[in-house]
N, C-alpha and C positions, 0 to 999 in steps of 0.2 A: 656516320654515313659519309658525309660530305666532310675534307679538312680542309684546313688552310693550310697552306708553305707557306711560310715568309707572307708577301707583300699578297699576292692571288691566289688561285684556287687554280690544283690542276684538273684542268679542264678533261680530259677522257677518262683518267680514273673515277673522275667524278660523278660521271655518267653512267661508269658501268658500275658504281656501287648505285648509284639510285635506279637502276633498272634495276639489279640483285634484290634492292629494299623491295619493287612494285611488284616483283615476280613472288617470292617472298609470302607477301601480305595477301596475291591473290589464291596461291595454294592453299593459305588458312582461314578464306572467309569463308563466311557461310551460306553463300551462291553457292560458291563449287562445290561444298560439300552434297547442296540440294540438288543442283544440276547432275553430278555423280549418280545420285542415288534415283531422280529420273532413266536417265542413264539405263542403269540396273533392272530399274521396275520396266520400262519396256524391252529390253533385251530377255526380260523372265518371261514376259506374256507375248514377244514373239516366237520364243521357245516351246512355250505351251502352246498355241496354235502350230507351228510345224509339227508337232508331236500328235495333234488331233487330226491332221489333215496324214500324216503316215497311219494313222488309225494304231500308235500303240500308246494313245492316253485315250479312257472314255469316260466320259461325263458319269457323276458319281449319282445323278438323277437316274440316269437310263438303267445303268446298272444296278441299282438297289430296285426300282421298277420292275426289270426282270427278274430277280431273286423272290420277289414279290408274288409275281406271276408263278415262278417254279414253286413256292414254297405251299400257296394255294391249290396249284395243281395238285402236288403229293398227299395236302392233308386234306382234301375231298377225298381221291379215288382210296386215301387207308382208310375215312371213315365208311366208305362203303364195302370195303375188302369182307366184312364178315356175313353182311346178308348175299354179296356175289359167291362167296363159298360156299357156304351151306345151312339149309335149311334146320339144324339141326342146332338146338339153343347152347346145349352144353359147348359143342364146338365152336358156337359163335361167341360165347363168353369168351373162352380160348383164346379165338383170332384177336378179342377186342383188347384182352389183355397185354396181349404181342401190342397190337397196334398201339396202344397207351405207352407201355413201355419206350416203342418207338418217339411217339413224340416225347419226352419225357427226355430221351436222348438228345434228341434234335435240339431242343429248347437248352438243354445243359451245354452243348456244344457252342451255340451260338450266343451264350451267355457266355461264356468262358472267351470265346475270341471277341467279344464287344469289348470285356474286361482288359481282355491285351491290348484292344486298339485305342483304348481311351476312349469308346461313342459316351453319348451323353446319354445320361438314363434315359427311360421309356417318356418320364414327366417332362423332360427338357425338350423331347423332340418334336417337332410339329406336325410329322404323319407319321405313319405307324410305316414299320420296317418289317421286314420279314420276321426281324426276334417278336416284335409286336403281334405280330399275325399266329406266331406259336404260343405265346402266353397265352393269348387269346381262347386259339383254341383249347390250350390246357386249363383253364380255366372253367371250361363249359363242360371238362368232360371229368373233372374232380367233384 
């Protein structure tokens, strides 16, 4: 870093190799690595709030919530589909079979894409999910 000539030391090379050395050493400590990577982590979660306030990111709470909601909706009004048809047992077995069949699909479907997205089984999870809410039901009606 620093040499000697002869009798002294020159003086301006010598200074800008020990700035070279301090610039150097500060790029590879491990501040600036941490700093950097604060850095980062708030540039991520100011990104994610811009994205929530344009409304095309939505909270994965709300929307499993309403998936919730819609998936309840569908499998009340099919459990009732076969006494609002008809009074008639044979066709009501009928409808029920349809409507089983239906869940049965539903629940396959949403088994299939859990498996795509990697969710955690039903045991890992801490509320029940709309696939929860169709096991459920197909469980009651087996």
């Amino acid at each position: 870093m620093i040499q000697r000539h002869g009798q002294g030391f020159p003086l301006d090379q010598s200074r800008v190799a020990y700035l070279r050395h301090l610039r150097r050493e500060h790029k590879h400590s491990p501040r600036t690595e941490a700093d950097a990577d604060h850095v980062n982590a708030k540039t991520e979660l100011l990104q994610i709030k811009i994205e929530e306030k344009k409304r095309t990111l939505v909270r994965r709470d709300a929307a499993d919530e309403l998936i919730d909601q819609i998936a309840g909706t569908v499998l009340t009004h099919l459990s009732g589909m076969a006494a609002r048809c008809s009074r008639d047992t044979t066709v009501r077995r009928n409808i029920d079979a349809v409507v089983d069949l239906v869940w049965r699909e539903i629940a396959a479907a949403c088994l299939t894409k859990a498996g795509e997205w990697n969710e955690p089984s039903l045991a890992a999870q801490d509320r029940r999910s709309g696939i929860a809410l169709l096991r459920v039901a197909l469980s009651y009606r087996a």
